[in-house]
N, CA, C and O atoms as a GROMACS GRO file, in nm:
protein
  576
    1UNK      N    1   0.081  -0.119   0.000
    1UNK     CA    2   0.000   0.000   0.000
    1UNK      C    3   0.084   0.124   0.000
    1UNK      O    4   0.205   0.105  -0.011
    2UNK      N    5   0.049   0.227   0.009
    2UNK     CA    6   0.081   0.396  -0.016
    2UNK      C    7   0.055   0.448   0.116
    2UNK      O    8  -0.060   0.435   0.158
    3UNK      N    9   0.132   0.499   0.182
    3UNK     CA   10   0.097   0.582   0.307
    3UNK      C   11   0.066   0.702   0.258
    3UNK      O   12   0.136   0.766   0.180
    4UNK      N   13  -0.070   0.743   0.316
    4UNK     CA   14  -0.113   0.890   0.287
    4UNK      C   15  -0.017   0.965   0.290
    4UNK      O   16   0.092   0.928   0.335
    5UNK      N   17  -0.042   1.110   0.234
    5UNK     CA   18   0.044   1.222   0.228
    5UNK      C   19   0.046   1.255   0.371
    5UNK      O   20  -0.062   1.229   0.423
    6UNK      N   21   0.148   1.311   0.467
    6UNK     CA   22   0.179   1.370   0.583
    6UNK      C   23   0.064   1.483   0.619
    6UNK      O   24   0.026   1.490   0.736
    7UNK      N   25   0.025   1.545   0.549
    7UNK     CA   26  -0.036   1.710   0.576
    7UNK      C   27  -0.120   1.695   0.425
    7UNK      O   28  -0.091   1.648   0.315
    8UNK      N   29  -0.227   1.756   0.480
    8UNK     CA   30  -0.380   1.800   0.372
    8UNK      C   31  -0.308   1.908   0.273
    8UNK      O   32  -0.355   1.935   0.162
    9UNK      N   33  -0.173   1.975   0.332
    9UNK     CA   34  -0.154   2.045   0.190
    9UNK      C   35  -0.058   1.964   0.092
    9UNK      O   36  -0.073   1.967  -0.030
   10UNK      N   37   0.019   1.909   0.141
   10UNK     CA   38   0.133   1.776   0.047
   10UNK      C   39   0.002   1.682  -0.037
   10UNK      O   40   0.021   1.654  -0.156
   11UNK      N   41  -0.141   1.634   0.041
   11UNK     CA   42  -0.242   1.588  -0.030
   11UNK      C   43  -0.292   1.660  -0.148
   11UNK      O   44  -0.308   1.611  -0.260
   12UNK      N   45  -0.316   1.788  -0.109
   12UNK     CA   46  -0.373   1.900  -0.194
   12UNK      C   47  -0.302   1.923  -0.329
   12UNK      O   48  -0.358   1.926  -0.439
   13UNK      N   49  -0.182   1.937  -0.305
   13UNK     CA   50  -0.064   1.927  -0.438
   13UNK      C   51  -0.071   1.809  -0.526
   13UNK      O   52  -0.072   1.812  -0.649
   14UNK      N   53  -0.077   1.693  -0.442
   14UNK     CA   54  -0.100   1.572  -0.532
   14UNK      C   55  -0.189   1.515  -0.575
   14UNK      O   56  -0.170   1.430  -0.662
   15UNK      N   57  -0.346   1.551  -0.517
   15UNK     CA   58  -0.469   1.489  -0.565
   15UNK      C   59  -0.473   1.617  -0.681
   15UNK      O   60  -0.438   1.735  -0.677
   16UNK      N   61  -0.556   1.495  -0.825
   16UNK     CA   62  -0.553   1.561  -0.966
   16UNK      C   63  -0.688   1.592  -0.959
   16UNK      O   64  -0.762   1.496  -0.934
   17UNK      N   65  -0.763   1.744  -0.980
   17UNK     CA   66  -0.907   1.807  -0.996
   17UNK      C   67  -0.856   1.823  -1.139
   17UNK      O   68  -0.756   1.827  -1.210
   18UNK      N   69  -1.055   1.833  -1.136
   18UNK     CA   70  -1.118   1.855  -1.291
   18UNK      C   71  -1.010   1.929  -1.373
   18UNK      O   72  -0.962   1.857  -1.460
   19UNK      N   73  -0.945   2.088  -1.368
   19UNK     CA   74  -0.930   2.165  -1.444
   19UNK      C   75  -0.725   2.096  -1.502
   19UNK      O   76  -0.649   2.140  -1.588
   20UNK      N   77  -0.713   1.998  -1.415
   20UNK     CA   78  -0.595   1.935  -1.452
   20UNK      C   79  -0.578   1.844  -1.546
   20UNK      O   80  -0.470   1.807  -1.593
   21UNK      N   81  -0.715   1.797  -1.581
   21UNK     CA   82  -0.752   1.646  -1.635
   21UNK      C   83  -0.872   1.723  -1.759
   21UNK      O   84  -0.845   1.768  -1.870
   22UNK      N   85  -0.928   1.720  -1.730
   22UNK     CA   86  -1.038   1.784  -1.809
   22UNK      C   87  -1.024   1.855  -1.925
   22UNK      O   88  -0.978   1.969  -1.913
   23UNK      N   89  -1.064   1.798  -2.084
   23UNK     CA   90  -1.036   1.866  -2.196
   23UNK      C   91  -1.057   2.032  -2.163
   23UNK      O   92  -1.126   2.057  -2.064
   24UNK      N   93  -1.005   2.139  -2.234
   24UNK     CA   94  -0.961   2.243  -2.223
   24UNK      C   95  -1.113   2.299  -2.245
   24UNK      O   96  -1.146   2.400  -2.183
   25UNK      N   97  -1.206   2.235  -2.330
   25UNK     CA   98  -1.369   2.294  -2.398
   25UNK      C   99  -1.448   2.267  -2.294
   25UNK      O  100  -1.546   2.341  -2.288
   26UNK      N  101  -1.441   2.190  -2.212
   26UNK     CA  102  -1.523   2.122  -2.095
   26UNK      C  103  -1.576   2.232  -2.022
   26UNK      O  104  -1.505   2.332  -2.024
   27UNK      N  105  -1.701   2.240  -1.946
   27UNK     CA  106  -1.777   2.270  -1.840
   27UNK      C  107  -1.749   2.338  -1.736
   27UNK      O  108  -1.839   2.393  -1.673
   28UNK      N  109  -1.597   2.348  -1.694
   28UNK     CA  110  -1.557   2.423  -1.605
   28UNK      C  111  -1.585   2.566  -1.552
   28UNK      O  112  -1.528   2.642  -1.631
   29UNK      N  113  -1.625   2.614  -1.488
   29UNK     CA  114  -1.658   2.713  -1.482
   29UNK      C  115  -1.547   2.849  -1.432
   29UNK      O  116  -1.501   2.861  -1.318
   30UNK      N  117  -1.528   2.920  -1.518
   30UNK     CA  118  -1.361   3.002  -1.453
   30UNK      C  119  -1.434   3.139  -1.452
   30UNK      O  120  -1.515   3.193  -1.526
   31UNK      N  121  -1.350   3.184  -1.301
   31UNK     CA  122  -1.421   3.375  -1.285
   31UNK      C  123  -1.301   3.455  -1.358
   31UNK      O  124  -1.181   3.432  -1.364
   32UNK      N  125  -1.384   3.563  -1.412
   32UNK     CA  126  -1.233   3.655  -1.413
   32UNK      C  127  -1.171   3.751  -1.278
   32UNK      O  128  -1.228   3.820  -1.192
   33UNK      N  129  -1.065   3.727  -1.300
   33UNK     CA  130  -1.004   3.801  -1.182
   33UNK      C  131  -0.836   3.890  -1.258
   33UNK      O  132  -0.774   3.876  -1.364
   34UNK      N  133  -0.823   3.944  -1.184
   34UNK     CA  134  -0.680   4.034  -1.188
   34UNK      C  135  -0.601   4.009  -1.126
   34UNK      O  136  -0.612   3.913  -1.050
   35UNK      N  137  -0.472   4.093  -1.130
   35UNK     CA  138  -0.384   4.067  -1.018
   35UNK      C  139  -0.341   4.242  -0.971
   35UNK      O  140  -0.372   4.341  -1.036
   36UNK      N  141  -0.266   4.239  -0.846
   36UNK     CA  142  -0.265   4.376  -0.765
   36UNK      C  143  -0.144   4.433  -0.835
   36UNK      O  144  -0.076   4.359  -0.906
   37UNK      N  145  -0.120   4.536  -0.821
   37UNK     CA  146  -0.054   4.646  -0.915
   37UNK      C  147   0.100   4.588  -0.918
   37UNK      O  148   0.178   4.639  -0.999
   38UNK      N  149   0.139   4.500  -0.845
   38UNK     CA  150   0.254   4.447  -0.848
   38UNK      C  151   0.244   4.317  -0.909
   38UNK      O  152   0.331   4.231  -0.905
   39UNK      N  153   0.099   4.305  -0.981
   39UNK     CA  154   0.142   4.156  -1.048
   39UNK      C  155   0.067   4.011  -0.960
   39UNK      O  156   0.027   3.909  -1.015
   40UNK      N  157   0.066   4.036  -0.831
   40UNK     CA  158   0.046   3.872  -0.753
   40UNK      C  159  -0.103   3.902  -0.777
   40UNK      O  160  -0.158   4.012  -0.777
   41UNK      N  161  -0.164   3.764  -0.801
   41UNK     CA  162  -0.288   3.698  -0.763
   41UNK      C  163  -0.330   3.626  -0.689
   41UNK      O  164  -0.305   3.506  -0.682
   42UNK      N  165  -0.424   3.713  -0.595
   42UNK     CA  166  -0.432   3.650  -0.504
   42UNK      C  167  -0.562   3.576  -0.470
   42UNK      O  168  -0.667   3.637  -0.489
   43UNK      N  169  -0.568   3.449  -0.420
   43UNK     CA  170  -0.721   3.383  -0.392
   43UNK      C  171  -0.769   3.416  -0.221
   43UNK      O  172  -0.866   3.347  -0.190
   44UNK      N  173  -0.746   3.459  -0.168
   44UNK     CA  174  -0.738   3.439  -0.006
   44UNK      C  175  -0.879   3.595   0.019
   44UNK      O  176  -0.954   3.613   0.114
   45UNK      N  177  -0.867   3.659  -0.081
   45UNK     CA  178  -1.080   3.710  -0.063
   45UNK      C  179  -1.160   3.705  -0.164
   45UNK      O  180  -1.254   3.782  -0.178
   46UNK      N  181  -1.120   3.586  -0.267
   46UNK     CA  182  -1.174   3.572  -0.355
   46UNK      C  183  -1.263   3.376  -0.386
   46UNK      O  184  -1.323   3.329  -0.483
   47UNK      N  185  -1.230   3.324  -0.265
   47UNK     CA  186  -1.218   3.221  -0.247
   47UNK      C  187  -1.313   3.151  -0.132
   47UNK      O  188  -1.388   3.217  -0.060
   48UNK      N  189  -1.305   3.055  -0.128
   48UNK     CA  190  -1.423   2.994   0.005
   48UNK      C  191  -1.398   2.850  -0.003
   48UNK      O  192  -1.437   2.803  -0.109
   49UNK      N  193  -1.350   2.774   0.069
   49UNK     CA  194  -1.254   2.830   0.192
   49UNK      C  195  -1.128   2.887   0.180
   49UNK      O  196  -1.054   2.892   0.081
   50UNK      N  197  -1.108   2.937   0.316
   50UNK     CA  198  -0.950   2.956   0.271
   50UNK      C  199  -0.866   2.938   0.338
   50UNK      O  200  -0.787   3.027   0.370
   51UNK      N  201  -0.859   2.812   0.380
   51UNK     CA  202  -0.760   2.724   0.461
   51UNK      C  203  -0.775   2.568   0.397
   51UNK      O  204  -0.877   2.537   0.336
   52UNK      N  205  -0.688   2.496   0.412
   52UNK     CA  206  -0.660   2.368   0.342
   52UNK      C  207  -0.757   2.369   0.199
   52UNK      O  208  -0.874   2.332   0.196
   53UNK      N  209  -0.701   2.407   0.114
   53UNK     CA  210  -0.793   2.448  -0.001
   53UNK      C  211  -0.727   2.443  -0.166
   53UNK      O  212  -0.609   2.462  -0.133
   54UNK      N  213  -0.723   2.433  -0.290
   54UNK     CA  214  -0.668   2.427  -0.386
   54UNK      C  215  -0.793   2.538  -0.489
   54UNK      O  216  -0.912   2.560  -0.512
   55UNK      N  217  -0.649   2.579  -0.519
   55UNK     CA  218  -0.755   2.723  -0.620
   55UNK      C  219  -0.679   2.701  -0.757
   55UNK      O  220  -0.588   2.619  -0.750
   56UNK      N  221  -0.702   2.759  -0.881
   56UNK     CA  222  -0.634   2.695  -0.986
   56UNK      C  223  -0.676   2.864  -1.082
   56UNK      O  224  -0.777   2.934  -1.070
   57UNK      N  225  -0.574   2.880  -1.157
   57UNK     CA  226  -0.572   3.026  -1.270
   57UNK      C  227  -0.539   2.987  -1.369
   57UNK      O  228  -0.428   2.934  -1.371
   58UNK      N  229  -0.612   2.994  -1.488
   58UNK     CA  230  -0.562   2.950  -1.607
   58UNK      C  231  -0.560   3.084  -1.701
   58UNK      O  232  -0.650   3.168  -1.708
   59UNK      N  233  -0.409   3.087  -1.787
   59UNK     CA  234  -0.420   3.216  -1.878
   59UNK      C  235  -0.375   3.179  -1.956
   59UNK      O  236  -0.289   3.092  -1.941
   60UNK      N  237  -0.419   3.237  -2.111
   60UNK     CA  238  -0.427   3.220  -2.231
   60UNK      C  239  -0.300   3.327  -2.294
   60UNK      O  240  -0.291   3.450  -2.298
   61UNK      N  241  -0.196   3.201  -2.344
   61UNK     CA  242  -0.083   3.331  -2.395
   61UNK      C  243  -0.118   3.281  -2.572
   61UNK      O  244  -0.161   3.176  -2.618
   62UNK      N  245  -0.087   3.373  -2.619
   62UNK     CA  246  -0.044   3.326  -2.740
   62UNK      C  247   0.094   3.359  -2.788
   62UNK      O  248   0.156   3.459  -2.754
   63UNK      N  249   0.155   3.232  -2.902
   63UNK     CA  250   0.312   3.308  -2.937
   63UNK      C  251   0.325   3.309  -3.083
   63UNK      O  252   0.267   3.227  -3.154
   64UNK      N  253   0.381   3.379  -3.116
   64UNK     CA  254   0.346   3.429  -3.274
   64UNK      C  255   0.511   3.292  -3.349
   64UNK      O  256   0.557   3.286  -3.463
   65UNK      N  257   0.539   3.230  -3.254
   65UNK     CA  258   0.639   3.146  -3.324
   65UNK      C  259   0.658   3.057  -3.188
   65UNK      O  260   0.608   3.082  -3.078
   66UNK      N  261   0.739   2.950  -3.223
   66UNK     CA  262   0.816   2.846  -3.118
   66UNK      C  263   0.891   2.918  -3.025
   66UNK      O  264   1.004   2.957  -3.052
   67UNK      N  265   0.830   2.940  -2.904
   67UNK     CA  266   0.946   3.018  -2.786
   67UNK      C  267   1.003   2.947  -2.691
   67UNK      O  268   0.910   2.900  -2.625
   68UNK      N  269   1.110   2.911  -2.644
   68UNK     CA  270   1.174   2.862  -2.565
   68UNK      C  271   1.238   2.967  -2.444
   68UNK      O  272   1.357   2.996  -2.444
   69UNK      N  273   1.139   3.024  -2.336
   69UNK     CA  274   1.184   3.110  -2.256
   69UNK      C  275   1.196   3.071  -2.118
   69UNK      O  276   1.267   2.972  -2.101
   70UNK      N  277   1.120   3.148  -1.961
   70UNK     CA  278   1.105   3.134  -1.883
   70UNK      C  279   0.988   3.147  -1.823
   70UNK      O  280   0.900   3.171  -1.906
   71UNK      N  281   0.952   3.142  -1.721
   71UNK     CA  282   0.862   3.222  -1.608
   71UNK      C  283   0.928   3.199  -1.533
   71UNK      O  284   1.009   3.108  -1.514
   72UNK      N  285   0.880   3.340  -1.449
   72UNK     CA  286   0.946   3.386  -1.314
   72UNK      C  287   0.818   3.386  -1.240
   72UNK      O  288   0.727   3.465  -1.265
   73UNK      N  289   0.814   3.272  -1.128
   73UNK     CA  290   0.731   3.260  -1.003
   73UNK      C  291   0.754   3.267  -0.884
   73UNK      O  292   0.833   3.192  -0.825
   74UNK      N  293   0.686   3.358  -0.830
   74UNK     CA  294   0.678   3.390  -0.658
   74UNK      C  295   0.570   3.327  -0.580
   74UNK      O  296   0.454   3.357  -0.610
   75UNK      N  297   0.585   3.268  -0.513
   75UNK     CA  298   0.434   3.216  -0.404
   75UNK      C  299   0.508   3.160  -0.255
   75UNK      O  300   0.611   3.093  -0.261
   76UNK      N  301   0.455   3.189  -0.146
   76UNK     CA  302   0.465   3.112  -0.063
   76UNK      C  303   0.401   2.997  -0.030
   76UNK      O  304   0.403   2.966   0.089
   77UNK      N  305   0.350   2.935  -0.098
   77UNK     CA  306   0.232   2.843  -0.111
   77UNK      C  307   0.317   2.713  -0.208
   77UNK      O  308   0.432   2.714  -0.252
   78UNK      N  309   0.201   2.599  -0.218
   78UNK     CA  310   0.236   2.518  -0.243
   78UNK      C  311   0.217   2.540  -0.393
   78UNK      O  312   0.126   2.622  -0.405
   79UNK      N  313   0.279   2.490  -0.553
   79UNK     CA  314   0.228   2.478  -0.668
   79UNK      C  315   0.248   2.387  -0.760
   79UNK      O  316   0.334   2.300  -0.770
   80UNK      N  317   0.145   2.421  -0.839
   80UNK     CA  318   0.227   2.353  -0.954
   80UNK      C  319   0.123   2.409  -1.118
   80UNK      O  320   0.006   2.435  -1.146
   81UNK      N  321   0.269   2.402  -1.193
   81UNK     CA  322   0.250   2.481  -1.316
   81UNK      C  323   0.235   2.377  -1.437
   81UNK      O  324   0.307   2.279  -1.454
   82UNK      N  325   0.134   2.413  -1.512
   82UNK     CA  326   0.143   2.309  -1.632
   82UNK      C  327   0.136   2.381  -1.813
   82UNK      O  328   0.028   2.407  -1.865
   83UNK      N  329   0.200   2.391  -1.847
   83UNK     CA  330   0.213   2.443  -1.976
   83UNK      C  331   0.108   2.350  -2.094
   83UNK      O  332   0.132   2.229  -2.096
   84UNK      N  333   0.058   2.373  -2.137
   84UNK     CA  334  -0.082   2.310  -2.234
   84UNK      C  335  -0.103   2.137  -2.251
   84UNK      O  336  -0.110   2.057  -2.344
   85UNK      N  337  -0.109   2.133  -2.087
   85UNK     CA  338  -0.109   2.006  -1.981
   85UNK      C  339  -0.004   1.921  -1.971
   85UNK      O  340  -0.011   1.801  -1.942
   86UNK      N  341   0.112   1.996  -1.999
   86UNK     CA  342   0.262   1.925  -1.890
   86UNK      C  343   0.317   2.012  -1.825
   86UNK      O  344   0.376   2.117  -1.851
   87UNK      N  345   0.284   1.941  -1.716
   87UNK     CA  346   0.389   1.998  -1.583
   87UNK      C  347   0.540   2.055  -1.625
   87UNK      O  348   0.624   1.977  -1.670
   88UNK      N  349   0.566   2.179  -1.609
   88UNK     CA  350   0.677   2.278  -1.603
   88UNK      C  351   0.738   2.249  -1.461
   88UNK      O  352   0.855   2.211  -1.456
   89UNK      N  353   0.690   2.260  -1.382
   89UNK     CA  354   0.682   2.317  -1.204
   89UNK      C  355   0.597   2.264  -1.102
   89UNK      O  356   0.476   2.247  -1.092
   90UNK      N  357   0.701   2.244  -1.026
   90UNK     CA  358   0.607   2.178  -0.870
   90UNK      C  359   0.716   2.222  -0.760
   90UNK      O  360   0.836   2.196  -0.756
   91UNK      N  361   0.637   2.299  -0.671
   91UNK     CA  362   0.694   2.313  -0.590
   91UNK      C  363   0.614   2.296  -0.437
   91UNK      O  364   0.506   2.339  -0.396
   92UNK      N  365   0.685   2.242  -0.395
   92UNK     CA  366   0.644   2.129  -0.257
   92UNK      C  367   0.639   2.259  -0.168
   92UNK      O  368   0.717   2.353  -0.184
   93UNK      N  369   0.499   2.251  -0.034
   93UNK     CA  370   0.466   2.326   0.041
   93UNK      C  371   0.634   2.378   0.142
   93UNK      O  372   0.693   2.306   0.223
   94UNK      N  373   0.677   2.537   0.092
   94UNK     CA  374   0.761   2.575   0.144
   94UNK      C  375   0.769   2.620   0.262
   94UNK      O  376   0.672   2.688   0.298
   95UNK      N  377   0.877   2.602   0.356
   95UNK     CA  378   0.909   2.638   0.551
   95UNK      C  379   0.876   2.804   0.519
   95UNK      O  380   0.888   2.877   0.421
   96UNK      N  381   0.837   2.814   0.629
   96UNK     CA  382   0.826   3.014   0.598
   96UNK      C  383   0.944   3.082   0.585
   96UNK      O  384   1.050   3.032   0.621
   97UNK      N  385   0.938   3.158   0.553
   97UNK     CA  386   1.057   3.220   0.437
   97UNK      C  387   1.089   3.184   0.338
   97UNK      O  388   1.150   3.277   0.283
   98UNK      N  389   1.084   3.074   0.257
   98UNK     CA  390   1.108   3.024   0.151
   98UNK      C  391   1.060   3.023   0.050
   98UNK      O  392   1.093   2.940  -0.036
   99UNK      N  393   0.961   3.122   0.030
   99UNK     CA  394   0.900   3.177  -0.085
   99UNK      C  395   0.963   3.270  -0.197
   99UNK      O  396   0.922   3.369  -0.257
  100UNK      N  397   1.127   3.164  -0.202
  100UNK     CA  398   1.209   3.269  -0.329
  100UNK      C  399   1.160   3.310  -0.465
  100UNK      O  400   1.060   3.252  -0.507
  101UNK      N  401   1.218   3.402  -0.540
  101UNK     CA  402   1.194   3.371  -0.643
  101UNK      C  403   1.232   3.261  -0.749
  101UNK      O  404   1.340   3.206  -0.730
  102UNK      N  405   1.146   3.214  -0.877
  102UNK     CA  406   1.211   3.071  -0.921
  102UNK      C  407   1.199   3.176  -1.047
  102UNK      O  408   1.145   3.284  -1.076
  103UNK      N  409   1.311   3.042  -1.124
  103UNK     CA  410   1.343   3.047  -1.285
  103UNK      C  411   1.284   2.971  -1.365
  103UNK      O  412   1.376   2.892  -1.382
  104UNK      N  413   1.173   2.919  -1.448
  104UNK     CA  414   1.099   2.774  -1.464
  104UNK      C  415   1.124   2.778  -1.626
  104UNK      O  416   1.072   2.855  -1.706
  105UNK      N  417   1.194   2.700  -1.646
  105UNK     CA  418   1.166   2.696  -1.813
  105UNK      C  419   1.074   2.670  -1.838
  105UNK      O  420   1.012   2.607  -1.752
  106UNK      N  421   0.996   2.706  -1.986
  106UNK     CA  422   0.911   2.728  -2.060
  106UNK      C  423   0.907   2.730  -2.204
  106UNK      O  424   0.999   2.788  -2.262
  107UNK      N  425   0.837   2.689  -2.255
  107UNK     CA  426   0.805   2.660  -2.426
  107UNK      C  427   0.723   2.657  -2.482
  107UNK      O  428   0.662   2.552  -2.497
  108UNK      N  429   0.675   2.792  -2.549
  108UNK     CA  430   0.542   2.831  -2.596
  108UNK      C  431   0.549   2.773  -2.736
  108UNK      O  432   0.637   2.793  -2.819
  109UNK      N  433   0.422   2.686  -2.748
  109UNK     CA  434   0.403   2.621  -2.910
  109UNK      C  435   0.334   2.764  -2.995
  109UNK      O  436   0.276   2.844  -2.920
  110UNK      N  437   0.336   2.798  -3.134
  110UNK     CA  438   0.293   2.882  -3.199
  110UNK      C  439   0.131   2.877  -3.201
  110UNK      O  440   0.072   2.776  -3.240
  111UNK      N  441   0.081   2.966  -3.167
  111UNK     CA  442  -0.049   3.010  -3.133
  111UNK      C  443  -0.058   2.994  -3.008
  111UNK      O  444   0.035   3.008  -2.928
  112UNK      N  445  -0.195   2.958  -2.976
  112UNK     CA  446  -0.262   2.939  -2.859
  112UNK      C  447  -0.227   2.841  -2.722
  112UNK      O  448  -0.240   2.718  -2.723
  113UNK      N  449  -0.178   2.921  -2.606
  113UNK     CA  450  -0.109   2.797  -2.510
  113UNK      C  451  -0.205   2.832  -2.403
  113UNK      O  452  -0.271   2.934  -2.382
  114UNK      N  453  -0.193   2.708  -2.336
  114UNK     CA  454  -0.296   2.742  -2.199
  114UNK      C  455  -0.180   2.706  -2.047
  114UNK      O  456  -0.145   2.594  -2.010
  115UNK      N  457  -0.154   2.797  -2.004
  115UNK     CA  458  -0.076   2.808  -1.828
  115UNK      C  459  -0.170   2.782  -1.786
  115UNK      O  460  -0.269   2.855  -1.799
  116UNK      N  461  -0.172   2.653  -1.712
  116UNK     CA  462  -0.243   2.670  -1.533
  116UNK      C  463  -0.189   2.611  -1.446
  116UNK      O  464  -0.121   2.509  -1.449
  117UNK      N  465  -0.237   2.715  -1.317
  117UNK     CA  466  -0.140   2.710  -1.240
  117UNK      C  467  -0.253   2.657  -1.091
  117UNK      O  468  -0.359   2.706  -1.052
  118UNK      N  469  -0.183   2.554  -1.045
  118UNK     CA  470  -0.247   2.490  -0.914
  118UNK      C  471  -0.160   2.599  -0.768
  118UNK      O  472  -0.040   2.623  -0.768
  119UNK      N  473  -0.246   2.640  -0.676
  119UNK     CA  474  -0.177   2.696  -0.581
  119UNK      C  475  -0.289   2.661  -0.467
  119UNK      O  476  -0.409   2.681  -0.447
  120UNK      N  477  -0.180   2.600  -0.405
  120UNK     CA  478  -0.266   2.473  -0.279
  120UNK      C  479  -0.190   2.642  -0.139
  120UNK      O  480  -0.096   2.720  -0.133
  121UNK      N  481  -0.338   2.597  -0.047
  121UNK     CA  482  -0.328   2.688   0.088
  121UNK      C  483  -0.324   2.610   0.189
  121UNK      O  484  -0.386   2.505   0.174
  122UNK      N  485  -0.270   2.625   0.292
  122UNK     CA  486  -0.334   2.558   0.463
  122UNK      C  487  -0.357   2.625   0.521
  122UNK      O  488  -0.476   2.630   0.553
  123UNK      N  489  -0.243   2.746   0.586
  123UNK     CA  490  -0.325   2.889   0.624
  123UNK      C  491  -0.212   3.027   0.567
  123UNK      O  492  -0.102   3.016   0.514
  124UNK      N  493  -0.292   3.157   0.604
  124UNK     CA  494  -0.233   3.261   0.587
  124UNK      C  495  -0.217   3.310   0.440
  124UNK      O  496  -0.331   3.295   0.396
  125UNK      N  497  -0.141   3.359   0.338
  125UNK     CA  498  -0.112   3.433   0.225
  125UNK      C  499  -0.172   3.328   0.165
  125UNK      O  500  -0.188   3.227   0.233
  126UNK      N  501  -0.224   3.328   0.007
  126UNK     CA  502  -0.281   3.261  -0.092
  126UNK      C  503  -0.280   3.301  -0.233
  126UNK      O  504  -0.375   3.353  -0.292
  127UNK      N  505  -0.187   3.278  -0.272
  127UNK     CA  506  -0.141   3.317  -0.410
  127UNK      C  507  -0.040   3.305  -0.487
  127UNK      O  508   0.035   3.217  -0.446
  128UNK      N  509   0.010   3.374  -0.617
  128UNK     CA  510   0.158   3.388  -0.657
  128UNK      C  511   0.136   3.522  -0.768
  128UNK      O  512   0.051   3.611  -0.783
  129UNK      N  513   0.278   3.476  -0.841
  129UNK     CA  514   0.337   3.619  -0.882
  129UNK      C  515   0.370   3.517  -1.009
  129UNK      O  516   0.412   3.409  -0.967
  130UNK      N  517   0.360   3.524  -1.172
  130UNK     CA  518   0.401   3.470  -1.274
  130UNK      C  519   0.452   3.543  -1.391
  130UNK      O  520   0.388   3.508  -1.490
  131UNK      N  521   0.509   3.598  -1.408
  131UNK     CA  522   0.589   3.666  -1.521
  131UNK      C  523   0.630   3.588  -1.639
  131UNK      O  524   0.681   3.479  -1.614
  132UNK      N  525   0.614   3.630  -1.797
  132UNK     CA  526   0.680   3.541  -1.856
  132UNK      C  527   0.798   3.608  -1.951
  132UNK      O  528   0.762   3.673  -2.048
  133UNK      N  529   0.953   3.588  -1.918
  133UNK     CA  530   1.003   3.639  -2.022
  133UNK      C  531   1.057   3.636  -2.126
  133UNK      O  532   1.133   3.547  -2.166
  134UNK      N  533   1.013   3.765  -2.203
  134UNK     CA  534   0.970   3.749  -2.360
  134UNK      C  535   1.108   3.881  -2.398
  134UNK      O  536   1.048   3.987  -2.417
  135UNK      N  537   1.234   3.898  -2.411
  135UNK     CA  538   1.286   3.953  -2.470
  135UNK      C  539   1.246   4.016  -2.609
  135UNK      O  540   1.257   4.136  -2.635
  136UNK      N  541   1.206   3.936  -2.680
  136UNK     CA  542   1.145   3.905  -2.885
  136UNK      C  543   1.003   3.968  -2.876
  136UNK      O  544   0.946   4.024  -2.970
  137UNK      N  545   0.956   3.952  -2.759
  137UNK     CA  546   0.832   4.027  -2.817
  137UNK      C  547   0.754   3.912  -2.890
  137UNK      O  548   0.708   3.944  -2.999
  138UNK      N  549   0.737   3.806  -2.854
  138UNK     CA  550   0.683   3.682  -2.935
  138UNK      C  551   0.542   3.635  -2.869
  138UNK      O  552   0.458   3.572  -2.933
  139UNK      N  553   0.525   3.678  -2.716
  139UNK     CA  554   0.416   3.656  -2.677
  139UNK      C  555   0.332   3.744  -2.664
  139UNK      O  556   0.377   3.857  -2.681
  140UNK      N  557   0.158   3.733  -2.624
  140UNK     CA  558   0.090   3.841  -2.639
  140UNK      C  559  -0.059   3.726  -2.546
  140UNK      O  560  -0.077   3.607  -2.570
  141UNK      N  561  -0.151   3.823  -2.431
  141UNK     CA  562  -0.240   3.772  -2.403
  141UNK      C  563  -0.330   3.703  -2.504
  141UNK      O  564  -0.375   3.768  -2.598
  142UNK      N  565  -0.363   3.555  -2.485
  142UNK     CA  566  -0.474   3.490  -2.589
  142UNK      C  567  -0.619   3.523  -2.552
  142UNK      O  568  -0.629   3.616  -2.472
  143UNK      N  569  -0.688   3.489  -2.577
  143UNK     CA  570  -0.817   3.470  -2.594
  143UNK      C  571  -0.889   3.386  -2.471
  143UNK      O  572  -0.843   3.274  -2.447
  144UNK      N  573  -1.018   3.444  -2.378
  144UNK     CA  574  -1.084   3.361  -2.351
  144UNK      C  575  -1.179   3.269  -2.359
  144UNK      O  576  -1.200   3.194  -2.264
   0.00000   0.00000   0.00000
């Protein structure tokens, strides 16, 4: 057998929801939201509950050619990133303070890509920070 995960948020990271699995046309229902003038998005008053909880952001880039770049992610939280449904990034629920910044490679196919991003809570801050960089000028917000 499998010994459970230690903590509901190490569970939270590893149990797979709908918007991970689920064709991209499917039923899901997504709100729009923003992020605060510095960029982070945050779920923690946008959300219910907001303790031991998994929230998920999906954004639509498009790239006018084959890009082979980065994202730059901030969260103190648990995540994980999937580029047009493969995992880029996972990062395991961090000790406090350890919410550095990361370097994540990335590879935008020409046209339409879908980022989503899993960001698991237990308590306190709820969110991240995702940048993507584009030196070339090759990417541009897609379509919802």
């Amino acid at each position: 057998g499998v010994d459970p995960p230690e903590t509901p948020l190490a569970y939270g990271l590893e149990a797979i929801f709908p918007p991970e699995w689920a064709e991209p046309s499917s039923e899901i229902r997504w709100r729009p939201t923003s992020t605060d003038k510095k960029g982070f998005l945050s779920f923690r008053d946008t959300m219910d509950p907001r303790h031991h909880a998994a929230a998920f952001a999906r954004l639509r880039v498009r790239a006018r050619e084959r890009i082979s770049t980065a994202l730059l992610v901030d969260s103190d939280n648990a995540l994980r990133i999937l580029v047009n449904r493969c995992e880029i990034f996972r990062q395991p629920p961090p000790g406090a303070g350890d919410g550095d910044l990361r370097v994540v490679p990335a590879t935008f196919s020409p046209g339409e890509n879908e980022v989503l991003v899993k960001c698991v809570v237990e308590r306190g801050s709820w969110g991240f920070q995702l940048l993507a960089i584009d030196p070339l000028g090759a990417l541009e917000p897609g379509e919802e």
